[in-house]
mmCIF file of the C-alpha atoms, coordinates in Angstrom:
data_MODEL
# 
_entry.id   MODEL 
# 
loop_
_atom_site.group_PDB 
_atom_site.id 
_atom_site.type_symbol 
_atom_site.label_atom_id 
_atom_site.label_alt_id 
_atom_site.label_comp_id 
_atom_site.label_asym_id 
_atom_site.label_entity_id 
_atom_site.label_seq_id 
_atom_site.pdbx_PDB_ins_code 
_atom_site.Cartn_x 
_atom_site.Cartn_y 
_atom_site.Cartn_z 
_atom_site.occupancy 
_atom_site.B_iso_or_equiv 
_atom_site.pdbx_formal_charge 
_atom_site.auth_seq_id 
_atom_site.auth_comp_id 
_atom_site.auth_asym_id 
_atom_site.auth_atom_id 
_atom_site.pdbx_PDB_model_num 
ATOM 1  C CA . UNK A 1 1  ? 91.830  103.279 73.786 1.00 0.00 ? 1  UNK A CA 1 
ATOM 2  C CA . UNK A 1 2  ? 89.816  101.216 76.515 1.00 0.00 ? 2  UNK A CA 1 
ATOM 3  C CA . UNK A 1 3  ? 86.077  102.180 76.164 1.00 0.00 ? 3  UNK A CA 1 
ATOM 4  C CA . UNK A 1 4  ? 82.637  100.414 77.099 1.00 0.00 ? 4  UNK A CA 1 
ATOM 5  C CA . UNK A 1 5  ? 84.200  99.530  80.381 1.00 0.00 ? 5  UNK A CA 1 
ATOM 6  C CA . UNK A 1 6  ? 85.668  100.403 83.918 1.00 0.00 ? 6  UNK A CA 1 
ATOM 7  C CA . UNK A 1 7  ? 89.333  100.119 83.896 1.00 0.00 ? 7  UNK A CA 1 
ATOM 8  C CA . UNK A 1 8  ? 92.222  98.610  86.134 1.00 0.00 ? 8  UNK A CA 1 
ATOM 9  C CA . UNK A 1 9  ? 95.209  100.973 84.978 1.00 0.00 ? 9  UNK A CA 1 
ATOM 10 C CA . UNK A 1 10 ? 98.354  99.572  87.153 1.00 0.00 ? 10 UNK A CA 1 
ATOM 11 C CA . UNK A 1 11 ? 101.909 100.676 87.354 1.00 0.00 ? 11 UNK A CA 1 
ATOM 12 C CA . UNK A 1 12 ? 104.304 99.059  89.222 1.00 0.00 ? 12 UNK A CA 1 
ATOM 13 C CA . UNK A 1 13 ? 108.038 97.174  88.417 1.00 0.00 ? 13 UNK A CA 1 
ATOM 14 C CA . UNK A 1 14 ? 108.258 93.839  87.123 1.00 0.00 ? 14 UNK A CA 1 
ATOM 15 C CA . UNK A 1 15 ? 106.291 92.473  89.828 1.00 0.00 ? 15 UNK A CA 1 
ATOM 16 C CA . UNK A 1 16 ? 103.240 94.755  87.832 1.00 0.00 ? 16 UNK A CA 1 
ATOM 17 C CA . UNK A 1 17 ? 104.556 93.749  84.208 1.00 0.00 ? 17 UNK A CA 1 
ATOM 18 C CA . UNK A 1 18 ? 103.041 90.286  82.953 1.00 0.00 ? 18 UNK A CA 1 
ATOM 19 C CA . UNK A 1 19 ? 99.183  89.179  82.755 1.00 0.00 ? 19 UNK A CA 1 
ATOM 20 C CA . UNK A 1 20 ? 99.688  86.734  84.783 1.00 0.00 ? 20 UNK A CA 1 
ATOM 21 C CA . UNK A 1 21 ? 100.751 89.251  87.944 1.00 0.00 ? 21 UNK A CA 1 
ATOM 22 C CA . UNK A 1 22 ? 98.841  90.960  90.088 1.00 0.00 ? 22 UNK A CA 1 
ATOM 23 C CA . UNK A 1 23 ? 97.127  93.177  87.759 1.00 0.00 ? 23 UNK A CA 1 
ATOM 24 C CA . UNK A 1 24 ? 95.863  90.117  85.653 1.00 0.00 ? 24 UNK A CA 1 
ATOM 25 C CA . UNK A 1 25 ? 94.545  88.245  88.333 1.00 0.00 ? 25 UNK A CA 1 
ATOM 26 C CA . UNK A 1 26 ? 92.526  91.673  89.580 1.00 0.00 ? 26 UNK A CA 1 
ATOM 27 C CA . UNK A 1 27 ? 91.172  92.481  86.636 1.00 0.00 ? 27 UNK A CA 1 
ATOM 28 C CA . UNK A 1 28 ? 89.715  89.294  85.556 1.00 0.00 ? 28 UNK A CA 1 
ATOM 29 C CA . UNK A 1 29 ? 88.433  89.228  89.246 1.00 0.00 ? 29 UNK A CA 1 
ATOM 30 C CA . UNK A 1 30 ? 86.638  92.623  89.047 1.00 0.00 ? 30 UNK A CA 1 
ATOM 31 C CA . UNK A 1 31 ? 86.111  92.022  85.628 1.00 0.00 ? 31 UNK A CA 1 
ATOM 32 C CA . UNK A 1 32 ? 87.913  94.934  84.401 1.00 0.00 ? 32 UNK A CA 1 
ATOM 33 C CA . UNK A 1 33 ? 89.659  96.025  81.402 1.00 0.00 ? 33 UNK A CA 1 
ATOM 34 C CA . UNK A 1 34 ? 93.037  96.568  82.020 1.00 0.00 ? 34 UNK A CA 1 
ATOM 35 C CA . UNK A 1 35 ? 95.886  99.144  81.216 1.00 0.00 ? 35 UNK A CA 1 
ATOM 36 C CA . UNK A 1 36 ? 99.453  98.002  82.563 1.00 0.00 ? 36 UNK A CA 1 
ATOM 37 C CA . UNK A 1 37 ? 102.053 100.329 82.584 1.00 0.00 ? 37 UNK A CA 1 
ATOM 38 C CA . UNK A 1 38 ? 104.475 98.678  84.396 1.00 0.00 ? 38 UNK A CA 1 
ATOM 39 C CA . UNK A 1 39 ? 107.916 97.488  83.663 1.00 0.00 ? 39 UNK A CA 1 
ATOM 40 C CA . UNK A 1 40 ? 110.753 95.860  84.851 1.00 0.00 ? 40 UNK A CA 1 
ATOM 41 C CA . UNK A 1 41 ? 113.401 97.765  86.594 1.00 0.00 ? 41 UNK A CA 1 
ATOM 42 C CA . UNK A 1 42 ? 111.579 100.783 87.045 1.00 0.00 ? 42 UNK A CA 1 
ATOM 43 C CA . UNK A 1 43 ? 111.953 103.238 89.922 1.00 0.00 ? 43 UNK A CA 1 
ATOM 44 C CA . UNK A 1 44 ? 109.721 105.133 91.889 1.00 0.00 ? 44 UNK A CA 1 
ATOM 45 C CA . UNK A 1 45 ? 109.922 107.873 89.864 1.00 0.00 ? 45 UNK A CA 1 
ATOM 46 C CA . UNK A 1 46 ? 108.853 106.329 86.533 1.00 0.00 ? 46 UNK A CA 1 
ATOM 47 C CA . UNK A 1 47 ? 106.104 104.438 88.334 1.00 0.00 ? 47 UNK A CA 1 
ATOM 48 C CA . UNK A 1 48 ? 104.242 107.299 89.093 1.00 0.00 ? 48 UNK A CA 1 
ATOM 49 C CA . UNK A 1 49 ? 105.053 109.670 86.015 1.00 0.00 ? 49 UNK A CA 1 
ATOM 50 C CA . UNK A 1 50 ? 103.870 106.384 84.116 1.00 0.00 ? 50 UNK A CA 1 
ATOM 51 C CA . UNK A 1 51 ? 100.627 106.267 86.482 1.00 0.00 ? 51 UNK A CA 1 
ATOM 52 C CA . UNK A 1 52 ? 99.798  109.602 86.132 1.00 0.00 ? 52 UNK A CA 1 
ATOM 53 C CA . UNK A 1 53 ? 99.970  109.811 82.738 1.00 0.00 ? 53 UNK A CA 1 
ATOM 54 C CA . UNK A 1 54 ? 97.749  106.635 82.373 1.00 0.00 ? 54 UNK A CA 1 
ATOM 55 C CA . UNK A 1 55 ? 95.326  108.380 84.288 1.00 0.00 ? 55 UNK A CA 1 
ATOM 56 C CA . UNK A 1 56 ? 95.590  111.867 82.390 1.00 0.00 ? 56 UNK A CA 1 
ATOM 57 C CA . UNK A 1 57 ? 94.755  109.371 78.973 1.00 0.00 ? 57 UNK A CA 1 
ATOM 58 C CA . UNK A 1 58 ? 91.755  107.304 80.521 1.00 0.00 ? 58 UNK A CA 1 
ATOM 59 C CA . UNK A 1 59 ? 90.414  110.270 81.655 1.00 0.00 ? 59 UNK A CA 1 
ATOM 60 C CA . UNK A 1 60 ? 89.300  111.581 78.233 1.00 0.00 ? 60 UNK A CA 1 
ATOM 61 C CA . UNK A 1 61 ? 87.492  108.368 77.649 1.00 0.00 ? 61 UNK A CA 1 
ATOM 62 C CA . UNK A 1 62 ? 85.917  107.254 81.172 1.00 0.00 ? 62 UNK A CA 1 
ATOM 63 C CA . UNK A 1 63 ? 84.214  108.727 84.372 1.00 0.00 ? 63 UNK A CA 1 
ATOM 64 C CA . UNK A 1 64 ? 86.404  108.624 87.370 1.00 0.00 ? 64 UNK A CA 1 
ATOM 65 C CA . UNK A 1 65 ? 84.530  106.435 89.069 1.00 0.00 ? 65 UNK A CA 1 
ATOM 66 C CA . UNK A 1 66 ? 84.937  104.072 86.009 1.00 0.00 ? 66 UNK A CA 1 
ATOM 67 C CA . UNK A 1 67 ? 88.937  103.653 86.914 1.00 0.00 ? 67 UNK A CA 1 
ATOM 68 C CA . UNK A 1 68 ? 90.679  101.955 89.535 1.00 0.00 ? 68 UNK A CA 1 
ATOM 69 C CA . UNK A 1 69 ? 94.353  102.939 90.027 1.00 0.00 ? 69 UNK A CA 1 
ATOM 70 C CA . UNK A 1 70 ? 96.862  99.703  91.608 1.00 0.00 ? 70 UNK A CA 1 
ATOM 71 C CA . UNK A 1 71 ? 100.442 100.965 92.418 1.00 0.00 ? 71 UNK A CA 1 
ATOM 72 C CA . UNK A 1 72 ? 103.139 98.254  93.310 1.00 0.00 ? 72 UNK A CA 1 
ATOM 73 C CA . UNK A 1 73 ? 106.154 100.569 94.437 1.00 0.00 ? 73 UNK A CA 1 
ATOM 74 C CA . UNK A 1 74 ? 109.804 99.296  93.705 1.00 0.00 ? 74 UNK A CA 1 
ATOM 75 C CA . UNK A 1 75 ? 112.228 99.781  96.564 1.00 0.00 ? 75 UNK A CA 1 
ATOM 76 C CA . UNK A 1 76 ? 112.810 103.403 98.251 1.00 0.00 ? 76 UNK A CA 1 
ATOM 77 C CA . UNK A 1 77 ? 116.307 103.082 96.955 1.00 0.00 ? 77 UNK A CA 1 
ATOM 78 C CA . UNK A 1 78 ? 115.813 102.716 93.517 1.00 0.00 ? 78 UNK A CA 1 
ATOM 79 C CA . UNK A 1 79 ? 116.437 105.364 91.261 1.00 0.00 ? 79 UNK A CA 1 
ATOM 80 C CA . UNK A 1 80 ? 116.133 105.830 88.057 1.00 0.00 ? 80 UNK A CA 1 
ATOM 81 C CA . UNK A 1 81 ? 119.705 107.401 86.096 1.00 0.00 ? 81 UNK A CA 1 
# 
């Protein structure tokens, strides 16, 4: 797990899946670790089941304060089967 630092945790579709997207760029910028749970082709749904659980882990290893959350939400129409 991520410790000694705050965290960027970051869900989101492909647009959210590489380093060099927006999560990379934001955490090198803040200077923040970094734990990406996005993936391509995801809906809504998984986005936020994935965020959630991302924060449910970091939160037996950090402060609140110590995490920033960044969502990138696919389209409303996107659903996952």
């Amino acid at each position: 797990m991520i410790e000694g630092k705050k965290v960027l945790l970051a869900s989101g579709c492909s647009f959210t899946f590489e380093d060099w997207n927006w999560p990379g760029h934001l955490s090198r910028k803040l200077n923040l670790n970094i734990l990406n749970k996005g993936m391509a082709s995801q809906g809504n749904g998984l986005i936020s089941r994935k965020v959630i659980s991302g924060l449910d882990e970091l939160l037996k290893t950090h402060k609140k304060e110590e995490v920033l959350v960044g969502v990138m939400w696919s389209g409303f129409n996107r659903h996952e089967y």
